[in-house]
DSSP file (Angstrom, degrees, kcal/mol; ACC not computed):
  #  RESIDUE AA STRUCTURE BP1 BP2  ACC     N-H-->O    O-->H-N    N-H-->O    O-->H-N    TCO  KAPPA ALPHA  PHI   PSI    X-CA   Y-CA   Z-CA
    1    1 A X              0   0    0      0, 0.0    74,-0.1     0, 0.0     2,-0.0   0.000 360.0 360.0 360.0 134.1  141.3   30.5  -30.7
    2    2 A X        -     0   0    0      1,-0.2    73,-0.0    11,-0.0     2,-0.0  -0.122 360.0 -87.6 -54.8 162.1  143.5   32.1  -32.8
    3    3 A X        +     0   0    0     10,-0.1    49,-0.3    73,-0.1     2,-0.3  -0.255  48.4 172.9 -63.4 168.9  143.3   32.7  -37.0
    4    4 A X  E     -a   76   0A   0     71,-2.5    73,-0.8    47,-0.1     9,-0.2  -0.658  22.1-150.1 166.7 144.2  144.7   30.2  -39.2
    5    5 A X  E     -aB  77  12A   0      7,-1.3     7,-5.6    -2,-0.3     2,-0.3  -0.620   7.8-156.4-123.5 156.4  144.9   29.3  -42.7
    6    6 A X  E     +aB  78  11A   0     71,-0.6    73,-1.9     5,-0.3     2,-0.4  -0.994  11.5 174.3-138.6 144.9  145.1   25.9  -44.6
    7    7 A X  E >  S- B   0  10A   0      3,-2.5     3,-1.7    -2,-0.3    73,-0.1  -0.966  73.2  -7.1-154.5 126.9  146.4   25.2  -47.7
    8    8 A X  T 3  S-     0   0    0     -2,-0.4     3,-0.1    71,-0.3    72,-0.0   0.781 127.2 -58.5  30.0  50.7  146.8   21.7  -49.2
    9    9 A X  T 3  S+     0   0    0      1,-0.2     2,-0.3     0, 0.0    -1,-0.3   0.172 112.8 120.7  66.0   8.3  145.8   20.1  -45.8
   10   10 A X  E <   -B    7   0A   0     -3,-1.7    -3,-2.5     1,-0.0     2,-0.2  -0.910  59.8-138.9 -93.7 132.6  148.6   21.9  -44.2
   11   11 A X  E     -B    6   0A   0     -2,-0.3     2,-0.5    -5,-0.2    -5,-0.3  -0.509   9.9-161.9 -82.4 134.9  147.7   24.3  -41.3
   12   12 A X  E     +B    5   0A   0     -7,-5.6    -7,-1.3    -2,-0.2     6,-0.0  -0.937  22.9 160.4-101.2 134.2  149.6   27.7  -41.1
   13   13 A X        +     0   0    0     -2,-0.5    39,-0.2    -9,-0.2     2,-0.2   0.155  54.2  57.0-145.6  -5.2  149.1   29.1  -37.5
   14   14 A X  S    S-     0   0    0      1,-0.1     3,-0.3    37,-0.1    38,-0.2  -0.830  80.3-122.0-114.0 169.7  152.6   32.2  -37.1
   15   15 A X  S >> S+     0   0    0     32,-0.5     4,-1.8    35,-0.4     3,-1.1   0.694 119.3  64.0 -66.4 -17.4  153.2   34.9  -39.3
   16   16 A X  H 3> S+     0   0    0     32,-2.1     4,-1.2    34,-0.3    -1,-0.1   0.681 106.7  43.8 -77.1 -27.0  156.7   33.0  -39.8
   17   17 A X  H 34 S+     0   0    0     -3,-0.3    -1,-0.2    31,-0.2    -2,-0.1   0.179 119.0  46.1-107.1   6.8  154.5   29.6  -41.6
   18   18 A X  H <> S+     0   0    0     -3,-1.1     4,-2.2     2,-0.1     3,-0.5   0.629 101.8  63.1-111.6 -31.1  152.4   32.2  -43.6
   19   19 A X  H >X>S+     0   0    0     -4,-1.8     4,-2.2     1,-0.2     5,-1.1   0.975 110.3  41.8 -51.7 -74.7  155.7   34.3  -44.7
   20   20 A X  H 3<5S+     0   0    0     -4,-1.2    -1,-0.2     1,-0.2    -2,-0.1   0.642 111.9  55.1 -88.9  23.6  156.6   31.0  -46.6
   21   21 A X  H 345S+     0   0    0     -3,-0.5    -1,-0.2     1,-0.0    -2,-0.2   0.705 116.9  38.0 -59.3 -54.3  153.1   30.4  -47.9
   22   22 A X  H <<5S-     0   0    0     -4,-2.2    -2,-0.2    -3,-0.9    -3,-0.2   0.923 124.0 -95.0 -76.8 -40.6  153.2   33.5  -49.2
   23   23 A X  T  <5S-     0   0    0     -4,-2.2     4,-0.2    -5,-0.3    -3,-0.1   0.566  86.1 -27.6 111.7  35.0  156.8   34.0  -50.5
   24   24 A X  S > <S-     0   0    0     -5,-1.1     3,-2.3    -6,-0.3    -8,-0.0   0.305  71.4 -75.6  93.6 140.7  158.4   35.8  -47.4
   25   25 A X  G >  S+     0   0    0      1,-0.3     3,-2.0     2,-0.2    -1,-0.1   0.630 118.2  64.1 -48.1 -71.8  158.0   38.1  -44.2
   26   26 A X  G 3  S+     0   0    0      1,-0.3    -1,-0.3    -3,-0.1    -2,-0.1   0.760 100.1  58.3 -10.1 -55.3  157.8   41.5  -46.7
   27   27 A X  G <  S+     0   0    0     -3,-2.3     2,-0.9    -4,-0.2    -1,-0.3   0.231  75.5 103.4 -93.1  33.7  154.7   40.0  -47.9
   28   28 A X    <   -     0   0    0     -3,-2.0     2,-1.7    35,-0.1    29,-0.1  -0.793  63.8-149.3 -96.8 109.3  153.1   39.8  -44.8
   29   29 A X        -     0   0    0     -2,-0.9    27,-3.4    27,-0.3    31,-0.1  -0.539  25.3-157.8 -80.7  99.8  150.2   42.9  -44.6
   30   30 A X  B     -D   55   0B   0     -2,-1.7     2,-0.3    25,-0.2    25,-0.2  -0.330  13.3-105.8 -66.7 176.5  150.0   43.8  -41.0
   31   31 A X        -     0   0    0     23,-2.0     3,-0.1     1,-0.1    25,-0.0  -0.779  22.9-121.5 -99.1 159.3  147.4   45.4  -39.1
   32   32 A X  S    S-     0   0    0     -2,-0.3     2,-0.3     1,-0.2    -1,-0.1   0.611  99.0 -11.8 -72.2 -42.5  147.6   48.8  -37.8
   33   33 A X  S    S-     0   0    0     12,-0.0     2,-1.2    21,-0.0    -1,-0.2  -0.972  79.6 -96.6-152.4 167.5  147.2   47.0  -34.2
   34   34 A X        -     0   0    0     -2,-0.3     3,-0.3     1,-0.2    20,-0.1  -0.840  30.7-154.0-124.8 118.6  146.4   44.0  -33.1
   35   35 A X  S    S+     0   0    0     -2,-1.2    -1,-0.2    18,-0.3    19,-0.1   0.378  75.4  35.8 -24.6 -37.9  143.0   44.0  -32.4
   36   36 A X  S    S+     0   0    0     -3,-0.1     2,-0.2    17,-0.1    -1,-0.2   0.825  98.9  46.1-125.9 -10.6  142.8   41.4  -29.9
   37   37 A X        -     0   0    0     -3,-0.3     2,-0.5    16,-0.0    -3,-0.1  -0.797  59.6-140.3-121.9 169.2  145.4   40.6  -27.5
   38   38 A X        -     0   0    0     -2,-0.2     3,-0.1    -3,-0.0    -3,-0.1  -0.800  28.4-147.5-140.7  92.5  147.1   43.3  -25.3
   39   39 A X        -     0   0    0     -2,-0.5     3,-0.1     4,-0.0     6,-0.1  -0.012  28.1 -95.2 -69.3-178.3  150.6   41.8  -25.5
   40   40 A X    >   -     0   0    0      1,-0.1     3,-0.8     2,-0.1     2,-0.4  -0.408  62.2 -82.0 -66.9 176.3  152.8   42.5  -21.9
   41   41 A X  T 3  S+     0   0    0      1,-0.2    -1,-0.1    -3,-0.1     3,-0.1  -0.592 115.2  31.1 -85.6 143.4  154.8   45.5  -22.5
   42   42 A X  T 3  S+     0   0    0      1,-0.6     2,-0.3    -2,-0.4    -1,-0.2   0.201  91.0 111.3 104.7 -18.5  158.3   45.2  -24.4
   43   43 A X    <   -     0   0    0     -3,-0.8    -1,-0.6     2,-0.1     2,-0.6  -0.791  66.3-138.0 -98.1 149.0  157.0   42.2  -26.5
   44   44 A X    >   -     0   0    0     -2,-0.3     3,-1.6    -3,-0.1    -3,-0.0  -0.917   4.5-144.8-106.9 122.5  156.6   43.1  -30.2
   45   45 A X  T 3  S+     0   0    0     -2,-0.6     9,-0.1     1,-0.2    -1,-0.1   0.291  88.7  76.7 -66.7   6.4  153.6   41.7  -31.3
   46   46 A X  T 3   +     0   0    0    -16,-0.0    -1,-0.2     3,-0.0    -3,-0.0   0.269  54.2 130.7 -43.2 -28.1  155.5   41.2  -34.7
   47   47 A X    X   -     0   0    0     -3,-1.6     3,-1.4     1,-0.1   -32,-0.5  -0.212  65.5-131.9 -73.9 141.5  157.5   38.5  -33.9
   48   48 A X  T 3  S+     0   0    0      1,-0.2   -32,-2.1   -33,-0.2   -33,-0.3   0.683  95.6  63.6 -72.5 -15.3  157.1   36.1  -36.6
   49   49 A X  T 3  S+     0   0    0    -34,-0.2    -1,-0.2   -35,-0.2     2,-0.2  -0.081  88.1  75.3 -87.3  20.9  156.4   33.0  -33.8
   50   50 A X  S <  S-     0   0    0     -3,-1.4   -35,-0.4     1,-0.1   -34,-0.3  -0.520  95.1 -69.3-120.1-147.6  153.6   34.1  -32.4
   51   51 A X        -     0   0    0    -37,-0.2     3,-0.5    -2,-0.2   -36,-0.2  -0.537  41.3-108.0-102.0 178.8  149.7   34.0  -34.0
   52   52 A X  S >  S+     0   0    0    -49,-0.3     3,-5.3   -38,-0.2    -1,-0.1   0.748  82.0 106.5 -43.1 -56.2  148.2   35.9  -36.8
   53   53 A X  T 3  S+     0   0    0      1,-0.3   -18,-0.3   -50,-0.1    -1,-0.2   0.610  79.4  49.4 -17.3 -39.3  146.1   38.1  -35.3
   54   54 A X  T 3  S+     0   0    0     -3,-0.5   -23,-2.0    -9,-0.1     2,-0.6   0.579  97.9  92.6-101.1  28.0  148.1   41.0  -35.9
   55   55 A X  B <  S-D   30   0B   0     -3,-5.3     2,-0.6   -25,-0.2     3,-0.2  -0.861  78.8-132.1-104.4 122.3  148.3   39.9  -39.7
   56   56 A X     >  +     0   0    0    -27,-3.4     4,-1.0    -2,-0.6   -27,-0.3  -0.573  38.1 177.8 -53.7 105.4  145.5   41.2  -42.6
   57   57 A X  H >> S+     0   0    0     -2,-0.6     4,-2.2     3,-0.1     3,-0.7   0.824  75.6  48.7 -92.8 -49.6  145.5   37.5  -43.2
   58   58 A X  H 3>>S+     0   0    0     -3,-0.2     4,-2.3     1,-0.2     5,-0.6   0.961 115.4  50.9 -34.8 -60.8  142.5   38.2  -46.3
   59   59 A X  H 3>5S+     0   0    0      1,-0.3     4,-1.0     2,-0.2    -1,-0.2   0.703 116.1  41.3 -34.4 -50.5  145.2   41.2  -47.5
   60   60 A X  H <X5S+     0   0    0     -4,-1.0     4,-1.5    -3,-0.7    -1,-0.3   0.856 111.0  46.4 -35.7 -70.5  147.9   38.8  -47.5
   61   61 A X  H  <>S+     0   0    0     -4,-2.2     5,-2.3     2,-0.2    -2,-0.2   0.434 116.3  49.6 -75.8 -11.3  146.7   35.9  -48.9
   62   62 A X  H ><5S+     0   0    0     -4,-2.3     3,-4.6    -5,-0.3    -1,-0.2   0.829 108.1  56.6 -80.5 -50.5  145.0   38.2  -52.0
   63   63 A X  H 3<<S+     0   0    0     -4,-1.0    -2,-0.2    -5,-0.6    -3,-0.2   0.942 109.0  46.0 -57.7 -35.0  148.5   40.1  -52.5
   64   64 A X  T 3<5S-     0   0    0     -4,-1.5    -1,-0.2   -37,-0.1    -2,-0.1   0.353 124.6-106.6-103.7  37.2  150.1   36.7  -53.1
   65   65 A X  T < 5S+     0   0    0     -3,-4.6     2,-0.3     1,-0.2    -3,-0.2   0.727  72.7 131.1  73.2  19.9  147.3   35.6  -55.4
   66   66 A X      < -     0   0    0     -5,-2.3     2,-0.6    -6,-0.1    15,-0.2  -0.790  55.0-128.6-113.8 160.0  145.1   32.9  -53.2
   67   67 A X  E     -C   80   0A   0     13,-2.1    13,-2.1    -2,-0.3     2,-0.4  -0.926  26.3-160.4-103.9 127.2  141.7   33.0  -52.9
   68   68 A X  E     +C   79   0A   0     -2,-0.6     2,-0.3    11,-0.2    11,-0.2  -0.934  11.5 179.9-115.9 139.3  140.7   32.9  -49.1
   69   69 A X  E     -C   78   0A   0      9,-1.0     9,-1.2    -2,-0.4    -2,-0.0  -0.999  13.0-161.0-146.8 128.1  137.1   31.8  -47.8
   70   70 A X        -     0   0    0     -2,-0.3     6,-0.2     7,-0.2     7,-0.1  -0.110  21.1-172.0-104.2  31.9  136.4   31.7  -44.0
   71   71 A X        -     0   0    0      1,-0.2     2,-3.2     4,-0.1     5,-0.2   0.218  62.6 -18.0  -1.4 136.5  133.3   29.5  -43.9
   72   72 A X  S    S+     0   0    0      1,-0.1     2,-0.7     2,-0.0    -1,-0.2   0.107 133.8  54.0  51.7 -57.8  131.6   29.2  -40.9
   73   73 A X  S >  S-     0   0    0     -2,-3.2     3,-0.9     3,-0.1    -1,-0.1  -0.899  73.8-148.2-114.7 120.4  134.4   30.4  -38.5
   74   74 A X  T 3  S+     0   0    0     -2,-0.7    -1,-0.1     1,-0.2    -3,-0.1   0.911  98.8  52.8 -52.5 -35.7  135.9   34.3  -39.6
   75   75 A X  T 3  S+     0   0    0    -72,-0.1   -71,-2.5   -74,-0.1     2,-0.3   0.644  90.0  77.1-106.2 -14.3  139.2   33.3  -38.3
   76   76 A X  E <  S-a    4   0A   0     -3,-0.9     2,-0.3   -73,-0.2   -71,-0.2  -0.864  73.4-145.9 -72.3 136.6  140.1   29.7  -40.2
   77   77 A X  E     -a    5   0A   0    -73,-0.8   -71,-0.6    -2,-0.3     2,-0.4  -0.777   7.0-148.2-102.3 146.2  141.1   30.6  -43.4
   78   78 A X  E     -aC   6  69A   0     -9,-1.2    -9,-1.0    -2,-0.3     2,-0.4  -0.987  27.7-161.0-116.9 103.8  140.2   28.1  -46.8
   79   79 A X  E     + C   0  68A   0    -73,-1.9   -71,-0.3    -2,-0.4     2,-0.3  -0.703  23.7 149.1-108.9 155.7  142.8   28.6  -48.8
   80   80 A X  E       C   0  67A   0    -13,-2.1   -13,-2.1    -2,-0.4    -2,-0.0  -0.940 360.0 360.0-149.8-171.6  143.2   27.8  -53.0
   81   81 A X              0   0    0     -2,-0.3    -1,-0.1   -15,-0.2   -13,-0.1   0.012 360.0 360.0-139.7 360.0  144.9   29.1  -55.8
């Protein structure tokens, strides 16, 4: 399973549905790599339609001023303001 964040019972699951959580693609923190999948070669793991994983989703969601809590599973995010 991938990360994924919720925020007023709607689930965010791309970087492209956390971009307009957040207030747009810029304010997406990446990772340095992404850590868990080893996409084929030629795909950019960037692309705003695939999952989080190679998004700081804590990094993110602090730079645009939410408080994020991962309860129980590290990779669902609990999100408020």
């Amino acid at each position: 399973m991938c990360n994924s964040v919720t925020y007023e019972g709607r689930i965010y699951n791309t970087p492209g549905e956390l971009a307009e959580l957040v207030g747009g693609v810029d304010r997406l923190v990446w990772q340095s790599f992404n850590p868990f999948t080893p996409w084929p070669a030629g795909k950019d793991w960037h692309a705003l339609d695939l999952c989080l994983c190679p998004v700081n989703v804590e990094a993110t969601l602090t730079s645009a001023g939410f408080t994020a809590t991962n309860d129980g599973d590290p990779m669902e995010w609990q999100v408020q303001r």
